[in-house]
C-alpha positions in Angstrom: 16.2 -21.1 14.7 20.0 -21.4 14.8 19.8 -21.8 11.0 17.4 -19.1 9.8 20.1 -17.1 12.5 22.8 -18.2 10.5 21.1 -17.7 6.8 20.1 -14.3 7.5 24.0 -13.0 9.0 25.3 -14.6 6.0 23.2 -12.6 3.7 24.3 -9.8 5.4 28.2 -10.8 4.8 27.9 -11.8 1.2 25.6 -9.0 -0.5 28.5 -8.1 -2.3 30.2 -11.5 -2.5 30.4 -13.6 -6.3 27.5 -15.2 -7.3 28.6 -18.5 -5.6 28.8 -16.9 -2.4 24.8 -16.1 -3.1 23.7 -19.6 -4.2 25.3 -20.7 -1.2 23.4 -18.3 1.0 20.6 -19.2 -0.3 20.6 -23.3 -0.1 21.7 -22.3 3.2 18.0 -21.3 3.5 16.5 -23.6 1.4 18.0 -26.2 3.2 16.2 -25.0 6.7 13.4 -24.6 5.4 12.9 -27.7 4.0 13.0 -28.9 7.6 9.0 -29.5 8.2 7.8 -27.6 10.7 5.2 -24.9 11.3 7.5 -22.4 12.4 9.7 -22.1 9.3 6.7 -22.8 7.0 4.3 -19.7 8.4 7.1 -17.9 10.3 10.1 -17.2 7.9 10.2 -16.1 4.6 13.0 -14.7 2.3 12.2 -16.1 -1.2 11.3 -14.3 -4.2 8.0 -15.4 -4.3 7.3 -14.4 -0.8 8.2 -10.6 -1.7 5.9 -11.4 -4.7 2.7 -12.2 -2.4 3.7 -9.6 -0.1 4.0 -7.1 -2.8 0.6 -8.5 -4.3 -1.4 -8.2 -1.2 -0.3 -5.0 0.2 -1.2 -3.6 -3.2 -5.0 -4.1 -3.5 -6.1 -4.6 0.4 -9.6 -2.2 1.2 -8.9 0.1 -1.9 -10.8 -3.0 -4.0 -13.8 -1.6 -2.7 -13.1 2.2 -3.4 -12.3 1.4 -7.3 -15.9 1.5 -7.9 -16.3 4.5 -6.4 -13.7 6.0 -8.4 -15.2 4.4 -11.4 -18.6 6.4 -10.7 -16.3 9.6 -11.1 -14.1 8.8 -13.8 -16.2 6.7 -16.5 -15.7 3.6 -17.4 -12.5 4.5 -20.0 -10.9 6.8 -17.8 -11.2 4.6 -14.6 -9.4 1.6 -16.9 -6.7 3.7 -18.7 -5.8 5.3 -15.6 -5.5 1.8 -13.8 -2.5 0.4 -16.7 -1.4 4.0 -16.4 -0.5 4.3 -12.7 0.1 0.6 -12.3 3.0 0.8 -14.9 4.2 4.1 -13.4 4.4 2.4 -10.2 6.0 -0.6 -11.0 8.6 1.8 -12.7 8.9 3.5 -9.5 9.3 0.2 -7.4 11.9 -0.9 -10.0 14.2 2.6 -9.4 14.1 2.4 -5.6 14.7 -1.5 -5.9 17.7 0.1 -7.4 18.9 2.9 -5.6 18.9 0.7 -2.6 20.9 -2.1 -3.7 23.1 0.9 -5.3 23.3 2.3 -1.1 23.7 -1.5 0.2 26.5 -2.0 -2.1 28.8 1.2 -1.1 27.9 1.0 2.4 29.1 -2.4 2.9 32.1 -1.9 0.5 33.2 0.7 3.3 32.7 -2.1 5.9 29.3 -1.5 7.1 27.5 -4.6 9.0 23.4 -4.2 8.6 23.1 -7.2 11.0 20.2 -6.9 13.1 19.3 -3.5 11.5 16.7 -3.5 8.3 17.6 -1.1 5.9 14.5 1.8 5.2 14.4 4.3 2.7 15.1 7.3 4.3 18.0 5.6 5.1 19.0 5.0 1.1 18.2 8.5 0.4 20.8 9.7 3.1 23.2 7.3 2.1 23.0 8.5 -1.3 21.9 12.4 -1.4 22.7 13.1 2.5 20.3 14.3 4.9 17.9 16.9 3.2 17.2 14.1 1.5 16.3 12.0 4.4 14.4 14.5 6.0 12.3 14.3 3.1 11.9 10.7 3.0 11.2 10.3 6.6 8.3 12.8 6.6 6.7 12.1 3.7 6.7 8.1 4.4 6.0 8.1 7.6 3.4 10.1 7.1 1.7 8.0 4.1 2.5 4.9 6.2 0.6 6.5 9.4 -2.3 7.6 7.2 -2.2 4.2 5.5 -3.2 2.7 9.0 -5.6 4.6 9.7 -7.3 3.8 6.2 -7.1 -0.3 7.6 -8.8 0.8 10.7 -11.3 2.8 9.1 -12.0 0.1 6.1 -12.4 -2.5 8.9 -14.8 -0.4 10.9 -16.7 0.1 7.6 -16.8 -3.1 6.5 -18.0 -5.2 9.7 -21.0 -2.7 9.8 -22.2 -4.5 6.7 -22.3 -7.8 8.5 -23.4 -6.5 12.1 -25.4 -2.9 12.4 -25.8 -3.2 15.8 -22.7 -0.8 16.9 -22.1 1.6 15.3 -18.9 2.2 13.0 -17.2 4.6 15.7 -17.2 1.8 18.2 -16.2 -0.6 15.8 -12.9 0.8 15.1 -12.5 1.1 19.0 -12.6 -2.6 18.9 -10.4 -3.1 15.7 -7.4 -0.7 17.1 -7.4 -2.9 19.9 -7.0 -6.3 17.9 -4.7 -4.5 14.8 -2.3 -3.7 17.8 -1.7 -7.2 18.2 0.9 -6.6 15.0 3.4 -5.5 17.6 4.7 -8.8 18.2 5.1 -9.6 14.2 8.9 -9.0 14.4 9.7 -8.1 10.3 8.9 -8.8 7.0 10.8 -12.2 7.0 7.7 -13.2 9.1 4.6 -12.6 6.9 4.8 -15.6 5.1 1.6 -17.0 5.4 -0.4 -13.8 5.9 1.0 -12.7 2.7 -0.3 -16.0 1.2 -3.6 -15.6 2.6 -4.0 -11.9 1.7 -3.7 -12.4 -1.7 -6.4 -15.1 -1.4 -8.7 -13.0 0.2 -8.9 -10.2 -1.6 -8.1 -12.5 -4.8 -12.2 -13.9 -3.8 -13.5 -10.7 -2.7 -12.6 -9.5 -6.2 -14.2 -11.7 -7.8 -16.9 -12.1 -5.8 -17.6 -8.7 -6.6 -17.7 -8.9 -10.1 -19.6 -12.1 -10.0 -22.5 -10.8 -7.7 -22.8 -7.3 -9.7 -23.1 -9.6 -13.3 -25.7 -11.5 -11.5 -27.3 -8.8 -10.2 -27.7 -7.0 -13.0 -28.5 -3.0 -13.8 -30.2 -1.4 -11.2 -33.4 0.4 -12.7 -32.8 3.3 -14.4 -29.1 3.0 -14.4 -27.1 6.4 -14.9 -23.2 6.7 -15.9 -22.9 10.6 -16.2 -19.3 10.1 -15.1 -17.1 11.8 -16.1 -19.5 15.1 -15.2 -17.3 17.5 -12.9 -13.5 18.0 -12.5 -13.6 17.7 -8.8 -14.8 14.7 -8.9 -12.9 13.1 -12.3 -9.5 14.2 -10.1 -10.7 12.9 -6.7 -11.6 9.6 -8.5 -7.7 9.8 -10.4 -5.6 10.7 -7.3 -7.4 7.2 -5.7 -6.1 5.1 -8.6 -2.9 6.6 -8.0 -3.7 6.0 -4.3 -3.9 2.4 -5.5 -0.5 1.9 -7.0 1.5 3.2 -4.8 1.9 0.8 -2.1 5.6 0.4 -2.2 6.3 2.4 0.6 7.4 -0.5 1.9 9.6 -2.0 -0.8 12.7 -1.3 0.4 11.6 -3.6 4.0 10.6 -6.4 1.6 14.0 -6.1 -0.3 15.9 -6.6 3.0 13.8 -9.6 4.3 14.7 -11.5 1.1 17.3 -14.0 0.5 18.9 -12.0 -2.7 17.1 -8.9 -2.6 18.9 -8.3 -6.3 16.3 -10.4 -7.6 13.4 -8.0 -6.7 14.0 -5.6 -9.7 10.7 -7.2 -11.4 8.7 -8.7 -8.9 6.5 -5.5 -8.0 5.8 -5.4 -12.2 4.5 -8.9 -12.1 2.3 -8.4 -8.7 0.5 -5.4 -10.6 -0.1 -7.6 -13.5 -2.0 -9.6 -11.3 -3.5 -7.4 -9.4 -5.3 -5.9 -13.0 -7.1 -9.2 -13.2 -8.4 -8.4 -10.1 -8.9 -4.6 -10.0 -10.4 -4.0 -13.6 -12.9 -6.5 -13.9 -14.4 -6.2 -10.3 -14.1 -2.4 -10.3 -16.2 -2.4 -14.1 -18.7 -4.9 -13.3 -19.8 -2.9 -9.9 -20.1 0.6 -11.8 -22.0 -1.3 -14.9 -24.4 -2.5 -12.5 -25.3 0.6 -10.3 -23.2 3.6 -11.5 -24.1 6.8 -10.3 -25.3 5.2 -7.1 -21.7 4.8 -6.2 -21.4 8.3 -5.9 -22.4 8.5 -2.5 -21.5 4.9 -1.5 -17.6 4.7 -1.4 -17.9 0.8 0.0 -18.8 -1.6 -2.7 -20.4 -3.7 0.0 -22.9 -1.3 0.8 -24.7 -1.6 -2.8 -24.7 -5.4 -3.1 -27.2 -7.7 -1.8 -26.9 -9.5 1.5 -26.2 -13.0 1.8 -23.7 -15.5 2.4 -21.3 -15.1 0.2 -21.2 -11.2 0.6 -20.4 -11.9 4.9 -17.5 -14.3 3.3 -15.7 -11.5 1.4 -16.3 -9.0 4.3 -14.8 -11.4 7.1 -11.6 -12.3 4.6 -11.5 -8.7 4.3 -11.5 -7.8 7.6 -9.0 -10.5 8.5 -6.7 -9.2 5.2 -6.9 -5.2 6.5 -5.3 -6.6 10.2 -2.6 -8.2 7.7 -2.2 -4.5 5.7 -2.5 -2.7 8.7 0.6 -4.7 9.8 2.4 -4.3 6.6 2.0 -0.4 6.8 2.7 0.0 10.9 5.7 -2.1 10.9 8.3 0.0 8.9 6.6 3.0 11.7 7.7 -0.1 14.1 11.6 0.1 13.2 11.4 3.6 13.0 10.1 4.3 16.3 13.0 2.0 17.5 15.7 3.5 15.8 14.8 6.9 17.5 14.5 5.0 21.2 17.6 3.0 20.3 15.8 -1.0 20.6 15.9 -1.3 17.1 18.8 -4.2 17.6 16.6 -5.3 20.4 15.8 -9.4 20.6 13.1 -10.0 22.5 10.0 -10.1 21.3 7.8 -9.0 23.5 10.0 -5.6 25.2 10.0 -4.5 21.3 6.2 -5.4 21.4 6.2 -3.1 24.6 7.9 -0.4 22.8 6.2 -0.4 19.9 2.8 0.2 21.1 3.0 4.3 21.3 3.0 4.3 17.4 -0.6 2.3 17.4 -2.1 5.4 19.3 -2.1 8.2 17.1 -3.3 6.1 14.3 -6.5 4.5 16.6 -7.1 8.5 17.3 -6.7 9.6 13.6 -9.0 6.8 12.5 -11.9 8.2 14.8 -11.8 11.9 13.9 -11.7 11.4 10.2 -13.8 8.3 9.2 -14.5 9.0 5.7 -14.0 5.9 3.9 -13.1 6.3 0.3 -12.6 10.1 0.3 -9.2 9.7 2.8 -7.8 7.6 0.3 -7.6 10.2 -2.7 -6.3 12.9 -0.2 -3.8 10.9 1.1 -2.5 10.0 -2.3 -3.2 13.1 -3.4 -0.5 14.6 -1.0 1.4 11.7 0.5 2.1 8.9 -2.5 2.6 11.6 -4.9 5.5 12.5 -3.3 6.5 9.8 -1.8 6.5 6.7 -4.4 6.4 8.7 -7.3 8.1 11.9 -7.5 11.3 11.4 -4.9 11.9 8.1 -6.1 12.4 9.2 -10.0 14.3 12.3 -8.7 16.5 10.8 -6.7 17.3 8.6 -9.0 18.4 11.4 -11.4 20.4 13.1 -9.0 22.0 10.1 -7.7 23.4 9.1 -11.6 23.7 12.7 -12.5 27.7 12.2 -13.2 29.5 10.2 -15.7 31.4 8.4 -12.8 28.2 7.6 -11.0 27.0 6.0 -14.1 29.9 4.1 -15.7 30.4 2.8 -11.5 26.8 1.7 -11.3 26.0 -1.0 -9.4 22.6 -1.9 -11.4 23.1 -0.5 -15.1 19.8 0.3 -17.2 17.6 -2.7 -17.7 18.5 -4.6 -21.4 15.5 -3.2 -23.0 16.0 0.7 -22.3 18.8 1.6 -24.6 20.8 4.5 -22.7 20.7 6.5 -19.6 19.0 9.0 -21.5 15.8 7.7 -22.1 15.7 6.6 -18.2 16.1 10.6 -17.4 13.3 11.3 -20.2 10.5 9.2 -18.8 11.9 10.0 -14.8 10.8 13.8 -15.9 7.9 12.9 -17.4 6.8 11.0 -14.1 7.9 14.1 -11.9 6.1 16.3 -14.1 2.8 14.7 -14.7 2.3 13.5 -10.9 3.5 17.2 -9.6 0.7 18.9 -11.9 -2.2 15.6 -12.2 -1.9 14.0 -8.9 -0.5 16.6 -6.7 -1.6 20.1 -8.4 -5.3 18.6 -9.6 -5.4 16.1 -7.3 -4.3 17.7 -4.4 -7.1 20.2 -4.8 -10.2 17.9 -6.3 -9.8 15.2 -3.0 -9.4 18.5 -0.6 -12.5 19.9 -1.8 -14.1 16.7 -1.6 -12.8 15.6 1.6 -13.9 18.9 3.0 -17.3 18.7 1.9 -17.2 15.2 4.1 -16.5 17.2 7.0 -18.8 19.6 6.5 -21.3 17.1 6.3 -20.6 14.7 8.1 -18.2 16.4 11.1 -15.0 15.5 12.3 -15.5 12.0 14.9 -18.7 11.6 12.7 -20.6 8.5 14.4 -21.3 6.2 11.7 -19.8 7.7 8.3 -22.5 7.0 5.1 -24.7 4.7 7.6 -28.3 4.3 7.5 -30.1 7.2 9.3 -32.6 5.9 12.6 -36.4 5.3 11.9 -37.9 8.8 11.0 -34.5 10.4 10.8 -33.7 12.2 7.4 -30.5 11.1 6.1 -27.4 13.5 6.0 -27.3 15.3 2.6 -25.2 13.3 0.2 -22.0 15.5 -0.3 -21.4 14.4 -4.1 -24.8 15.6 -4.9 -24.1 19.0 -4.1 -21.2 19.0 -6.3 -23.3 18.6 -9.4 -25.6 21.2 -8.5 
């Protein structure tokens, strides 16, 4: 313990030291880690390939199961295109804040600052960098994503476990998962989802394919329809939740400060979406192929295939991989909430625990009044990521480089295959501009319509969202349908 102590204050001390001075700090880590022992092998992680499974598996988590969904309102071409599309925008994205914060760690601790015992956020970067307007900004918008991407976990979970066991309803069942997803309390920081991180990405690596195995074997439902696309509400709804998809790097800059030599993050998140296609595309196609317009009103890919042991396999790895995301999303809320009660430098375990336990309450509420699996997801990226992963990270980039001194005294120059500053400004516009109009502008108004038409249907605290209706009860009118009326 004294070790990892000692590793971690001396990455602190030598962010800005030669590149000796790095190699040293990380053998230092190497070297206690080699010790065996199941503490530092689950408990402590700071390499690049544990950002690389953290970034992985926070990617896909529950929205796997939505991407047919989206599928039945895109089209097959337009759900494919739009996944390369918003996977390379958002590994863009992830490059320039990977950027802008080793750009902020580097002046702040040229002035002398010590970030030991404190984890570095972005709201933080952007006040460092463009003062506080800026972190205003950054605060609201991620914490509100992050809080809304909590509530998705819960609700995914609740939706999920129904397939397995109908016997309570999906209300009750997030009762019971906010209860065991607060457990995430005691999980100190990033440096300590090693093996979750592992085992994420194997979970939802088997569900994937599980899912595109089963709908091949399967086969076409009779009379198969793919009308998609057929409406603009529902072509954007389907857009915003592939957008949705790619923009889990709220948390990157919380990875970047758990690692060794966070300078070597500039291309993990590229590689983790490169992955995550091989799981995304083929599962998400196969699924629509097999029962297309039927996924209109079933948001859950579960819900469409057959029952049997391999299907409650995929749901219980799921359900244990959303507690993982749910974890990954709360805990940046976590240091937050600490920072404003001033325990952030706090070391005992369980008095943060304590204290962190008011954030899990307005997400276990959230998750019970709106339930709508599927349709949250596209409203939330529709209005949240846009802004959040997407648009303030390519502006405040700009602004941040926007002088000639800024540039030439740039900690991270352009990468060696973008030949000036210039072309960086040209596509950061062309990301502002395309998400403000597409995912914000269309977006924001396709998933509202469609998310409203949930509540009108369903109701706000809805019991058992898309569930089976009782013996002799007719079934709630199927809110897509009405769309192509």
């Amino acid at each position: 313990m004294y070790a990892e102590k000692q590793a971690e204050e001396a990455i602190v001390s030598n962010f800005n030291g030669t590149d000796r001075d790095g190699e040293e700090v990380e053998k230092l880590g190497e070297e206690d880690q080699s010790i065996f022992s199941v503490k530092s092998l689950l408990w402590h992680g700071g390499s690049v390939w544990d950002a690389w499974f953290s970034c992985a598996s926070n990617q896909v988590a529950q929205v796997l199961l939505t991407l047919p969904y989206s599928f039945s309102q895109l089209g097959m071409v337009s759900g494919i295109v739009f996944q390369v599309f918003y996977g390379l925008v958002g590994s863009w994205t992830a490059y320039l804040i990977s950027v802008l914060y080793i750009e902020y760690r580097s002046r702040k601790e040229k002035e002398g600052v010590n970030f030991k015992n404190h984890v570095i956020q972005w709201f933080e970067v952007l006040d460092g960098l463009l003062g506080p307007y800026w972190k205003a900004a950054g605060l609201a918008f991620n914490c509100t994503f992050l809080l809304f991407g909590s509530v998705i976990q819960l609700i995914a979970c609740a939706s999920n476990i129904y397939y397995i066991n109908d016997h309570l309803d999906k209300r009750t069942w997030t009762y019971i998962f906010g209860a065991c997803c607060a457990t995430t309390v005691f999980i100190p920081s990033f440096h300590n989802y090693r093996i979750w991180s592992f085992l994420g990405l194997g979970m939802t690596t088997y569900t994937a394919w599980y899912l595109t195995i089963a709908a091949v074997i399967h086969g076409q439902v009779e009379n198969v329809q793919h009308t998609a696309p057929a409406k603009l509400v529902l072509y954007f709804t389907g857009a915003t939740n592939i957008l949705y998809t790619f923009g889990g790097h709220a948390v990157t800059v919380e990875i970047m400060h758990a690692m060794w030599k966070p300078q070597k993050f500039k291309y993990i998140y590229l590689i983790a979406t490169l992955y995550v296609f091989t799981l995304t595309i083929p599962s998400a196609s196969a699924v629509y192929w097999a029962f297309g317009d039927q996924l209109l009103n079933h948001s859950n890919a579960f819900s469409l295939l057959p029952k049997d042991r391999w299907r409650d396999a995929a749901v219980m790895l799921m359900l244990i991989h959303q507690f993982i995301t749910f974890g990954f999303a709360c805990t940046p809320l976590y240091f937050v909430w600490e920072k404003v009660i001033g325990m952030h430098d706090t070391k005992s375990i369980c008095l943060r625990a304590l204290v962190r336990l008011p954030v899990v309450i307005p997400i276990w509420f959230l998750a019970i009044i709106f339930p709508f699996f599927g349709p949250i997801n596209s409203a939330v990226g529709a209005l949240l990521v846009s802004f959040t992963v997407y648009i303030i990270p390519a502006l405040a980039h700009m602004l941040t480089y926007r002088t000639t001194s800024a540039r030439q005294n740039a900690t991270e120059k352009p990468p060696s295959f973008m030949p000036s500053w210039t072309v960086m400004y040209v596509i950061n516009i062309f990301i502002v501009g395309w998400v403000l109009v597409v995912g914000f502008g269309f977006g924001g108004w396709a998933s509202m319509s469609n998310f409203i038409k949930q509540v009108d249907t369903f109701g706000l605290f809805a019991k058992c969202y898309q569930c089976k209706p009782p013996v002799g009860q007719p079934p709630h009118p199927a809110p897509q349908a009405t769309v192509h009326n």
